[in-house]
N, C-alpha and C positions, 0 to 999 in steps of 0.2 A: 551543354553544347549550344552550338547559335541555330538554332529550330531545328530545321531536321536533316542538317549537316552536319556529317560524321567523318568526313574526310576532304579538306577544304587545300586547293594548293591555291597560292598568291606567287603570280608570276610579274614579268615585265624584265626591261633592258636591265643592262648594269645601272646603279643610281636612281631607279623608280623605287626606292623604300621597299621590295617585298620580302625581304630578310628582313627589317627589323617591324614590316606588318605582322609575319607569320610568328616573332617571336613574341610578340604583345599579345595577338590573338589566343596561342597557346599559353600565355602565363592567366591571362581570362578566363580560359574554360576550363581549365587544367589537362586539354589533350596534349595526346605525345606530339611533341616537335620533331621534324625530321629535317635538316638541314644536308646541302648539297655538299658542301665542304671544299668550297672551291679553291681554297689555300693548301690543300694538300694534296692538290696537283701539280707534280713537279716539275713540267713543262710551261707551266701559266706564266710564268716570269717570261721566258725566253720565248715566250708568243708576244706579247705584248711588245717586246723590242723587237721582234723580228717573225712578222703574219704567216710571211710564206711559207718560213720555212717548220716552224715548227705548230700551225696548226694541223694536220692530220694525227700526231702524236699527241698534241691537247685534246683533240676530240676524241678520243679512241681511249684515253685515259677518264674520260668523263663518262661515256658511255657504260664502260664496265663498270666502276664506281655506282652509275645510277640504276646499271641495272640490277644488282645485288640490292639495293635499297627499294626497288621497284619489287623485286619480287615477294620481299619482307612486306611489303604492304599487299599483296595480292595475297600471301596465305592467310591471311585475315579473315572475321566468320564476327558473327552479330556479339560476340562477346570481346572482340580485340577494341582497346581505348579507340576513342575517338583522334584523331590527327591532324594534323598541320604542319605542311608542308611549303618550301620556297623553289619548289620546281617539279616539270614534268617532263617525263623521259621523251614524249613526242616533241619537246625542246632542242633535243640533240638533233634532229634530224634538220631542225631550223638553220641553226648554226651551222650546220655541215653544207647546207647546199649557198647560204651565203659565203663563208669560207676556204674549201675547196677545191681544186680544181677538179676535171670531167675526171679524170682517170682516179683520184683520190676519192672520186664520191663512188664510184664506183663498189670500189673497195668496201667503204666506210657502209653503204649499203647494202650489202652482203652479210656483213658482220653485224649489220642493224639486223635485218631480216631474222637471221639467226638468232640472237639471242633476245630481242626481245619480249619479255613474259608475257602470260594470258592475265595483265591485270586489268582490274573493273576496272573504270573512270570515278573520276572523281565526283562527289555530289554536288562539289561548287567549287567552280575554278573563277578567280579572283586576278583580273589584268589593270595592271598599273602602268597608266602614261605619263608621259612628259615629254616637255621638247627637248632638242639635244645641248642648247645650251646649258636646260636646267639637272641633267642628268651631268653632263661637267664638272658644273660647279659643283654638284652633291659627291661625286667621285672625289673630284683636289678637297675639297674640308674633309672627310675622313681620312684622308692622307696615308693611304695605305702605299706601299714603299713601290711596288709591282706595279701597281696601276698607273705611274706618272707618268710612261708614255702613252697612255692611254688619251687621244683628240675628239674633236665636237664630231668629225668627218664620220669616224667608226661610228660612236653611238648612234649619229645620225640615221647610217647605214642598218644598223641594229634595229633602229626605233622603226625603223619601215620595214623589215624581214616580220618583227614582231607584228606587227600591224596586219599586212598581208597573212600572215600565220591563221591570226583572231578573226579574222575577217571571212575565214572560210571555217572554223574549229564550231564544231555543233555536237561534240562527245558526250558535253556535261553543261548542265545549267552557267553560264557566262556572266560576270559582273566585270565591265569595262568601268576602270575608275581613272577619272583625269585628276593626275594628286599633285599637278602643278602648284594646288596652292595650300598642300593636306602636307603636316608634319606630326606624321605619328610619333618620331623620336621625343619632344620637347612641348606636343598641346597635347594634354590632354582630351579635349573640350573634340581636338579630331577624328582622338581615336574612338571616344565615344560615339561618333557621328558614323565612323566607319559600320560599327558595332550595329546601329540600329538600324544601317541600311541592310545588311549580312540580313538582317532580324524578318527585315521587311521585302526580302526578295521573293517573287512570286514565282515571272516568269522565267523561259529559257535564256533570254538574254537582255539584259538590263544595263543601262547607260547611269553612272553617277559624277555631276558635274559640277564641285563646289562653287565656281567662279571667281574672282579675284576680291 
């Protein structure tokens, strides 16, 4: 494992890389991967063409989804594999109050409250920026069919919900990575780079800034 993390989530917007960080990371250490699985929510399509109307039915579809998967990782004890994950359930509650309206969070807040589990925090949460331009351009080249209405506007919108998020979040040791110029898909030479920063984290919250 990468020192003395045993349960690592790599978060950030859509197009910050932390799905295919968290998948490189676990083929590395050999921990278990847990991915969100955001294509098998059957609302995603029909939010992207149309926000208003069908995010509370997006969110509430992810919610349960993450909380079954959240709880699988909270019954866990010093002998469950080590893991790697590309999201966290206090995510949901991000999205939600950027998303919907007063009387929908309401709601959505209720059914947070409720269901979700007494699980530990993570021992290293892993936040991946970019600007919204570049999170764009990363969305149109993988070309996935749902995401094409997806604009600079939103992410933009995103990339500040997330920010503000981080900006207060002190649950678990914090590594802020700016991966504007970091391609884990296709360098190596980055992800290695990734690898020996993880290696070399100390404190509770750590800035990583490759530069251009």
């Amino acid at each position: 494992m990468l020192g003395r993390f045993r349960h690592i989530v790599v978060e950030g917007p859509i197009g910050s890389g932390k799905t295919t960080l968290a998948c490189k990371l676990a083929a590395h250490t050999g921990a278990e991967l847990i991915l969100e699985q955001a294509d098998e929510n059957p609302f995603l399509r029909r939010f992207y063409e149309d926000r208003r109307r069908y995010a509370l039915a997006t969110q509430l579809f992810f919610l349960l989804a993450r909380v079954e998967q959240a709880r699988g990782i909270s019954q866990g004890d010093l002998f469950r594999p080590a893991s790697i994950a590309d999201f966290m359930l206090e995510k949901d509650m991000l999205f939600a109050r950027t998303l919907l309206d007063e009387a929908e969070f309401r709601l959505y807040r209720q059914l947070y409250d409720g269901l979700k589990p007494q699980a530990s925090a993570p021992d290293l949460v892993i936040y991946l920026q970019a600007n919204p331009a570049t999170l764009i351009e990363r969305v149109k080249k993988r070309g996935r069919g749902y995401e094409r209405p997806l604009n600079e506007s939103y992410l933009a919108e995103l990339a500040r919900a997330y920010s503000e998020f981080f900006y207060h979040y002190d649950a678990a040791p914090l590594l802020i990575v700016n991966s504007e110029h970091l391609n884990f898909a296709e360098r190596d030479a980055d992800f290695e780079l990734m690898v020996q920063r993880i290696r070399d984290m100390r404190g509770s919250r750590e800035f990583f800034n490759l530069g251009a």
